[in-house]
MDAnalysis code that builds the backbone (N, CA, C; Angstrom):
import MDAnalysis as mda
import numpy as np

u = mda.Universe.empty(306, n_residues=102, atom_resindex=np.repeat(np.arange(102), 3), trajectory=True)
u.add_TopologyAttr("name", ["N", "CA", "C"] * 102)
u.add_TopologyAttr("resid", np.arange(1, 103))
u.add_TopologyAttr("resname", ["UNK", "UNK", "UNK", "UNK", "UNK", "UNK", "UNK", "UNK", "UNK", "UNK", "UNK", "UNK", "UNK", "UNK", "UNK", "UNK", "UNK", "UNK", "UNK", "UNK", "UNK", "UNK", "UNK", "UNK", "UNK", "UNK", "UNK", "UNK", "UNK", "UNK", "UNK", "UNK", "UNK", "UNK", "UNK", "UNK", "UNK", "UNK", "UNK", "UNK", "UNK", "UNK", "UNK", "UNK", "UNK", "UNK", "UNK", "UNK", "UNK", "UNK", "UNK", "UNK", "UNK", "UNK", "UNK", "UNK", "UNK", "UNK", "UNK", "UNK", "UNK", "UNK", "UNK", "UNK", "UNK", "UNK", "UNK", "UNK", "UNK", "UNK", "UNK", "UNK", "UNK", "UNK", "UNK", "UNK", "UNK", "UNK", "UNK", "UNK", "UNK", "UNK", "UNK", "UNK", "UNK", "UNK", "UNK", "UNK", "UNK", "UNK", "UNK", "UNK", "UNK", "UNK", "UNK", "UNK", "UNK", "UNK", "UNK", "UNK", "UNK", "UNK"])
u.atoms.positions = np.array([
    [0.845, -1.174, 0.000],
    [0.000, 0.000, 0.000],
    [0.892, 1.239, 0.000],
    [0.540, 2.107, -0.760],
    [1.490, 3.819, -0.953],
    [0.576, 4.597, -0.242],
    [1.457, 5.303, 1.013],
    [0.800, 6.171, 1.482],
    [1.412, 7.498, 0.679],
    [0.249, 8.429, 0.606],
    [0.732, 9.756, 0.533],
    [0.421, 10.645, 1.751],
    [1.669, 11.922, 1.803],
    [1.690, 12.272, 3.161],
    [1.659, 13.688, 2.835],
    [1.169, 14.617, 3.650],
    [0.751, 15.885, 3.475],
    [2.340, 16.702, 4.048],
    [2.400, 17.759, 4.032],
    [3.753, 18.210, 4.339],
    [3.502, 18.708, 5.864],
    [2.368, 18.653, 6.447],
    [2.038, 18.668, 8.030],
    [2.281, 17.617, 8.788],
    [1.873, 15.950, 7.591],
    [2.007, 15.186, 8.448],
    [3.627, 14.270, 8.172],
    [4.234, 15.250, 7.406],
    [5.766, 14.687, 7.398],
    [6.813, 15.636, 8.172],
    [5.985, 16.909, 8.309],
    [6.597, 17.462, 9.275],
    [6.359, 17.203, 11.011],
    [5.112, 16.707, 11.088],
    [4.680, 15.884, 12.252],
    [5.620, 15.317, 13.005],
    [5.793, 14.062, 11.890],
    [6.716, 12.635, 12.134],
    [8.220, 13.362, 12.290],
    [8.812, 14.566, 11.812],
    [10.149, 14.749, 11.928],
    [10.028, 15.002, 13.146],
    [9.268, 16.267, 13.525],
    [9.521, 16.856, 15.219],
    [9.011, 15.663, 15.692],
    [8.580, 14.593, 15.667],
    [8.080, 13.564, 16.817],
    [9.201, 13.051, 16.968],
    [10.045, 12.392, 15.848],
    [11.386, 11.945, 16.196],
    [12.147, 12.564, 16.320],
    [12.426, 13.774, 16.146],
    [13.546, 14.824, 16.526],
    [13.565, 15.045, 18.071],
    [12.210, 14.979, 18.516],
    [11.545, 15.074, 20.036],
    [12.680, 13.894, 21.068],
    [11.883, 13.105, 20.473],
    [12.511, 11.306, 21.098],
    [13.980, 11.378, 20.843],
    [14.876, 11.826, 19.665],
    [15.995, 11.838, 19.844],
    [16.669, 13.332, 20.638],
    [16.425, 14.418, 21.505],
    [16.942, 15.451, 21.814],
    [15.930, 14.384, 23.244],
    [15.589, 14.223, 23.662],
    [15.673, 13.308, 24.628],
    [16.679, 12.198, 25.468],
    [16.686, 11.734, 23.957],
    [17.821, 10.766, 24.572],
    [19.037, 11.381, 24.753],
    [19.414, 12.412, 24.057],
    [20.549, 13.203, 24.687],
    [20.866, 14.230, 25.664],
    [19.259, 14.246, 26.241],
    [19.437, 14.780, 27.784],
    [19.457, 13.637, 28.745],
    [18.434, 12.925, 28.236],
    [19.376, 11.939, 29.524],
    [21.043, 10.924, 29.821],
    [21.323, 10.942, 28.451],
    [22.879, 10.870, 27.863],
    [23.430, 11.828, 29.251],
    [22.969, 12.914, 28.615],
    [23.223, 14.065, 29.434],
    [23.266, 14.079, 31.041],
    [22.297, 13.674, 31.602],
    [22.210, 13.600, 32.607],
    [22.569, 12.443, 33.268],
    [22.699, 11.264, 32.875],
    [23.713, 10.193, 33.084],
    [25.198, 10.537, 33.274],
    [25.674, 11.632, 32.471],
    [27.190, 11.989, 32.842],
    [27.084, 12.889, 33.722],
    [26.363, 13.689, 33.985],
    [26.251, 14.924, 35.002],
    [26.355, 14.063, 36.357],
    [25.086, 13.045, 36.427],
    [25.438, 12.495, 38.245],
    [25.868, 11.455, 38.188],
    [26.085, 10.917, 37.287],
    [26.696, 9.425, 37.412],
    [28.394, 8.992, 36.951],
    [28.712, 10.080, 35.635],
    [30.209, 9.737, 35.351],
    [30.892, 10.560, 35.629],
    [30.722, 11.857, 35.125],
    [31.959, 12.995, 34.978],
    [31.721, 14.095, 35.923],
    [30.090, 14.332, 36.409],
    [29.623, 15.416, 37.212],
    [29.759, 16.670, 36.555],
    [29.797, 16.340, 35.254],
    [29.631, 17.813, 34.584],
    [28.656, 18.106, 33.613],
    [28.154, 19.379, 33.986],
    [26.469, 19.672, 32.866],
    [26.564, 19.980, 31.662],
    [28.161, 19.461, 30.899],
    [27.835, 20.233, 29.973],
    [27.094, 19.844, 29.075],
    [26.739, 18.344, 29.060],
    [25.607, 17.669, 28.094],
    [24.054, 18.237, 28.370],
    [23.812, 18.394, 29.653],
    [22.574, 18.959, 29.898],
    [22.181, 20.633, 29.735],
    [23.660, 21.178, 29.269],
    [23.598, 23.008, 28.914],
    [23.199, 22.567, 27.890],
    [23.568, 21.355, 26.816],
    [23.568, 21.231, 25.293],
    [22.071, 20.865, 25.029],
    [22.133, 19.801, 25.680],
    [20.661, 19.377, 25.209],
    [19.064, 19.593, 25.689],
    [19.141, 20.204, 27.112],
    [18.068, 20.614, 27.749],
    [17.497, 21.870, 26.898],
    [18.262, 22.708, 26.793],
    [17.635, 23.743, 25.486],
    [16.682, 23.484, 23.964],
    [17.743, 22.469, 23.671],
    [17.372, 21.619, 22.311],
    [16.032, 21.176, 22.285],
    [16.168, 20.094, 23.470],
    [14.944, 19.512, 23.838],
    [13.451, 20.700, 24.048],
    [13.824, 21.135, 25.016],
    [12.708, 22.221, 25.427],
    [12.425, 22.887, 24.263],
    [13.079, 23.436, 23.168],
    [12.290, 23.880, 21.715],
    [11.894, 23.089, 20.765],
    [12.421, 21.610, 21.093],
    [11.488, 20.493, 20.285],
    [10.121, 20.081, 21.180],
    [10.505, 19.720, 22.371],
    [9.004, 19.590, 23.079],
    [7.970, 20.816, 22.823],
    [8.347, 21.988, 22.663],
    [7.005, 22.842, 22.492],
    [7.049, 23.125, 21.076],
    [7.745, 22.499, 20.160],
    [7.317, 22.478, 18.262],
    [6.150, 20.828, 18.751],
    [6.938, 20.154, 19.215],
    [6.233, 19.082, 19.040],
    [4.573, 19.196, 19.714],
    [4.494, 19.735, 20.371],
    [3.247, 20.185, 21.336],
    [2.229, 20.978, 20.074],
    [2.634, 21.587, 19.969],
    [1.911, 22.784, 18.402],
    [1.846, 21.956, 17.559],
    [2.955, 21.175, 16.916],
    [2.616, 19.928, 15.974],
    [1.734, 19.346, 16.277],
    [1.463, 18.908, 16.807],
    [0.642, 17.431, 17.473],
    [-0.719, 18.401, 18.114],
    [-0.930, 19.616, 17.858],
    [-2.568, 20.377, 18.169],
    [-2.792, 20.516, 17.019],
    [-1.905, 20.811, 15.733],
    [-1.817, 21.197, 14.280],
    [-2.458, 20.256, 13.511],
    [-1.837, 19.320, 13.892],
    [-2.441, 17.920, 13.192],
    [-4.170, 17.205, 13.868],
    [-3.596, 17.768, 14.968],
    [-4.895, 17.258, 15.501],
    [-6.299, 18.089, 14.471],
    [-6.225, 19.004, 14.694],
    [-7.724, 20.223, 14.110],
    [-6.982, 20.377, 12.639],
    [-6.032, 19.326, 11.663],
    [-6.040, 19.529, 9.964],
    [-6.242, 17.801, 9.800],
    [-6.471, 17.334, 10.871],
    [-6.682, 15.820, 10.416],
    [-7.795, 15.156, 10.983],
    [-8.709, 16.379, 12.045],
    [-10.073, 15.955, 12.665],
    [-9.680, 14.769, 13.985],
    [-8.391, 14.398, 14.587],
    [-8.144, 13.387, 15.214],
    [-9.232, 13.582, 16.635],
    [-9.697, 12.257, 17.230],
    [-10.756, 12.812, 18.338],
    [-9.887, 13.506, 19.570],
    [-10.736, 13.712, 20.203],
    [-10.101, 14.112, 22.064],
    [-9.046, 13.288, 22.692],
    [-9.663, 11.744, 22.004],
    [-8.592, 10.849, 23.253],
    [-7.199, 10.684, 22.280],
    [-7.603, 10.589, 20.847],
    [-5.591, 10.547, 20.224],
    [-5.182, 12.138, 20.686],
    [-6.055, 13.064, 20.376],
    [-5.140, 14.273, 20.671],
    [-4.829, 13.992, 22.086],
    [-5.205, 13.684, 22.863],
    [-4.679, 13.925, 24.175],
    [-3.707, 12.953, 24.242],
    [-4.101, 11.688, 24.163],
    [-2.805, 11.198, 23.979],
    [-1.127, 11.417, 23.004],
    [-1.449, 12.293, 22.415],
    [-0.319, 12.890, 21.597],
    [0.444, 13.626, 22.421],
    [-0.316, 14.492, 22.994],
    [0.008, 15.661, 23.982],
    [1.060, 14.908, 24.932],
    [0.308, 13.494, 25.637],
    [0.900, 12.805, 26.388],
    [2.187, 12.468, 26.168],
    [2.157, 11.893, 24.806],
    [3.168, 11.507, 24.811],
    [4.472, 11.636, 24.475],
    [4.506, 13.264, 24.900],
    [5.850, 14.335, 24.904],
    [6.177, 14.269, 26.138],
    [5.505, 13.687, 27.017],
    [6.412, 13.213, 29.037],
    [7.427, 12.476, 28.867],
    [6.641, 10.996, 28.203],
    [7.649, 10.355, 28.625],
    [8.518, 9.694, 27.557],
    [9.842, 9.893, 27.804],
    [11.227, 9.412, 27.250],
    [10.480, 8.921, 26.075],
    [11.038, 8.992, 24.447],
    [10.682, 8.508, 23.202],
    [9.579, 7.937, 23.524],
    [8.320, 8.451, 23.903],
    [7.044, 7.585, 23.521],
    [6.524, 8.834, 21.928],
    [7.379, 9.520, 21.919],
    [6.497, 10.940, 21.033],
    [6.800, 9.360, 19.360],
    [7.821, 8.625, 19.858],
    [7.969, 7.369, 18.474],
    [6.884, 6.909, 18.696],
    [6.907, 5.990, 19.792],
    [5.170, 5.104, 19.344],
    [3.670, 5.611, 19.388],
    [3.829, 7.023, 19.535],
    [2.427, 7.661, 18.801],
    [2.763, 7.650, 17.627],
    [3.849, 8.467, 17.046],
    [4.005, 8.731, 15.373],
    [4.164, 7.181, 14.872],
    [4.202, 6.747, 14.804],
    [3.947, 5.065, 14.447],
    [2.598, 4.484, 14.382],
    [2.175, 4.632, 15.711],
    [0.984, 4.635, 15.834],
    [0.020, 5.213, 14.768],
    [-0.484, 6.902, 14.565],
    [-1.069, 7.229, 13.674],
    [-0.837, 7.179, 12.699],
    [0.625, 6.977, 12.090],
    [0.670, 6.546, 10.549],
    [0.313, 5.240, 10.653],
    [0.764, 4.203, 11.366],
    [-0.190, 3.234, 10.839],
    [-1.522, 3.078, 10.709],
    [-2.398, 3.802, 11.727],
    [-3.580, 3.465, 11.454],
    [-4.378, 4.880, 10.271],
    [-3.501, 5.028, 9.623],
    [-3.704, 6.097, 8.627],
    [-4.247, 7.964, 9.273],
    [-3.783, 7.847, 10.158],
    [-4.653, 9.342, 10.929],
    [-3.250, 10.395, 10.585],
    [-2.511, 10.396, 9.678],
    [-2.068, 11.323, 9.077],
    [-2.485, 11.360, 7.757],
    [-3.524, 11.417, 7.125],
    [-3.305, 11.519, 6.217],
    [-5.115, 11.756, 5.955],
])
């Protein structure tokens, strides 16, 4: 099956994984801060990063919600799932598979 993808919902999927990966490099980050070296400089680097992908990804994921009609409970769960550590992957997985980008 060929999906075609709108340039909202391929920009979606980038900040969702851009999200999940500036994640993993704060806690990279924060693994060396208290656990190896005791120094922040991974968390000066990536806590910034992160914090302007979590609130693209937040606007993304309301954007898509009201240009793709998604109900209350995926939008909310979208929302959700900018807490915790790379789950912002298994939503964007999630709605492309079940076609709700498109």
């Amino acid at each position: 099956m060929i999906r075609t993808t709108t340039p909202l919902a391929t920009i979606f999927r980038a900040v969702a994984i851009a999200e999940a990966c500036s994640w993993t490099g704060l806690l990279i980050g924060m693994v060396f801060k208290y656990l190896v070296v005791f120094d922040d400089v991974g968390v000066k680097i990536f806590g910034p990063i992160h914090g302007v992908l979590f609130v693209a990804y937040v606007v993304t994921t309301l954007l898509a919600a009201r240009t793709f009609r998604w109900s209350w409970g995926t939008t909310i769960v979208g929302l959700a799932a900018s807490i915790p550590p790379l789950t912002t992957l298994w939503f964007e997985r999630s709605v492309y598979r079940r076609g709700r980008l498109a």
